[in-house]
N, C-alpha and C positions, 0 to 999 in steps of 0.2 A: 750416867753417860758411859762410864767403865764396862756393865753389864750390858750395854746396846752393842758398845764396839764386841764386846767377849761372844755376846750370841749373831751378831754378826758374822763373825773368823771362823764359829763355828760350822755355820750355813756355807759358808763358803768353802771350805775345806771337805764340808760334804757333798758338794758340788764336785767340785773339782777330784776327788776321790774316786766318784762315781765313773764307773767304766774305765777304770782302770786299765783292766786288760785291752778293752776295745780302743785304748788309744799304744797301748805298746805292741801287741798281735793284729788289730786290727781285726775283721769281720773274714777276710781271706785268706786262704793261703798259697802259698805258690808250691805248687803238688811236681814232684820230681817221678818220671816214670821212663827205668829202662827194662828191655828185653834183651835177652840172651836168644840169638843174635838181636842186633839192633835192625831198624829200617822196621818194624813192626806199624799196621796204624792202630791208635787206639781213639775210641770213640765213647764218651762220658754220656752218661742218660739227661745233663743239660744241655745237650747238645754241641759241646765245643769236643774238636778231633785236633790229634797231634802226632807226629809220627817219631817212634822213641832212637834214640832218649832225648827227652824233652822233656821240658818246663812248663805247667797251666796253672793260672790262677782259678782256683776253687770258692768256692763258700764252705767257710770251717763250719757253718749248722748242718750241713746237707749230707746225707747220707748218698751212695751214687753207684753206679756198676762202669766198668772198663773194661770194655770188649775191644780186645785186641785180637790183629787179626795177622797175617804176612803169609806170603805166596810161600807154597811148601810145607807148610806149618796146620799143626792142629790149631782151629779157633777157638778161645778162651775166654771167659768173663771171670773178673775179679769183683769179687763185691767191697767197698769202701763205706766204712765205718766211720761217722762221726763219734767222738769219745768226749768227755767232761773230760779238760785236764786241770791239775795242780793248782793254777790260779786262780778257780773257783772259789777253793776256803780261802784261801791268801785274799783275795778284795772282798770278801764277806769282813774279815776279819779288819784288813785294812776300812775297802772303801764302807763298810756296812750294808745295808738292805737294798738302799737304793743303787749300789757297784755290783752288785750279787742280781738284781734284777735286771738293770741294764744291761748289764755281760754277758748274763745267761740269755736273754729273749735275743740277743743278734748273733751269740755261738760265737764270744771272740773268744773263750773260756778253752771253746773246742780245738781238737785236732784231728785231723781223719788219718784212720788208718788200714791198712799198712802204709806208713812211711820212710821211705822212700816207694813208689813201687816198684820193685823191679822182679820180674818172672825169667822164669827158663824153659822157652816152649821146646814142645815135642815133635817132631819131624816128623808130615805124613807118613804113615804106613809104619811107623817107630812103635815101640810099646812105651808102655809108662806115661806117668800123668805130667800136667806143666806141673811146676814149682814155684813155690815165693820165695824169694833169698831174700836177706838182710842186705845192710848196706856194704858188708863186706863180704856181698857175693856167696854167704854161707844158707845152707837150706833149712827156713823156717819149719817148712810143712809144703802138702801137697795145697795147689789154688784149691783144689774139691776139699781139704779136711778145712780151708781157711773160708770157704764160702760156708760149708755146714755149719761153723762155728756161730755165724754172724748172721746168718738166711733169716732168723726168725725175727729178731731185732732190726734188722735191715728193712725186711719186709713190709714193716709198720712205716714206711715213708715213703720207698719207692713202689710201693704194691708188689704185690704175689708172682706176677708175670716178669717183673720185672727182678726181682731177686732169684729168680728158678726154683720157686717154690710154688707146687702143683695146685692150684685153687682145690678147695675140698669140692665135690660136688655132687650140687643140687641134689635134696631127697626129694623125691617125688612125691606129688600130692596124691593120697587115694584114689583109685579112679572113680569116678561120681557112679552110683547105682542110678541103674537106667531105670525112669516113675513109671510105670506100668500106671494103667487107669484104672481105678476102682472097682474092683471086683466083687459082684453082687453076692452077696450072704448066703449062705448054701439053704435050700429051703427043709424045710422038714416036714418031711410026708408021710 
């Protein structure tokens, strides 16, 4: 009886182990995005729009683009990174196989990035590129060196057109030799 209850407690604490993450982060996140100026709209490739600074709830598996836009202003797309973060090995290690499988297949594990987003666009007719600052308004990189970083990886979920990454394209198939009809045997005379 000792060894019922024992492998019992056991099953159960592997249960309840299990998605770990997916019960403390949960499958979403709530994506923070300002622009320098603010009143920006920005618009997600799932379709939800928001005008900054604002707050959306995301899916942490999803990789996504944020095309912001505002009167006067160069228009910009950010490309958003879904990441494996830190609690991946942490519930393997806690929850085991079955918390490392659960967590992983719904991306509660994940976080996209940049996080916070917040850009510093550039003013029609302005030179220079937008920018992505940190959360204390300091400059990470340009949005173009942070889109090159991430285009190729990004690409694999949003597609090619959709990351601003140029489809290769199409090699053209040989063009077919035109059949001519059988041409009688030279005679010899």
């Amino acid at each position: 009886m000792h060894k019922f209850k024992l492998a019992a407690l056991a099953a159960l604490s592997s249960v309840a182990l299990s998605g770990c993450a997916t019960v403390i982060n949960g499958t979403s996140q709530d994506y923070k995005v300002k622009t320098d100026p603010s009143g920006a709209t920005v618009k997600f490739t799932n379709g939800s729009t928001c005008v900054s600074p604002c707050e959306i709830s995301l899916k942490r598996r999803h990789d996504t683009r944020a095309d912001i836009t505002r009167e006067g202003y160069k228009p910009v797309y950010v490309l958003v990174q879904s990441k494996t973060g830190g609690a991946a090995a942490g519930n393997i290690l806690l929850g085991g196989l079955v918390g490392g499988v659960v967590d992983g297949s719904n991306g509660s594990t994940n976080f996209l990035s940049p996080t916070p987003l917040s850009v510093k666009l550039v003013p029609n007719g302005a030179e220079g590129e937008a920018q992505l600052l940190d959360k204390k308004d300091k400059v990470i990189s340009t949005v173009q060196a942070h889109n090159d970083k991430v285009r190729d990886d990004v690409a694999k979920t949003i597609g090619v057109e959709a990351a601003g990454k140029i489809a290769p394209t199409p090699v053209a198939a040989p063009a077919a030799e035109a059949t001519a009809a059988p041409q009688p045997a030279p005679s010899m005379q």
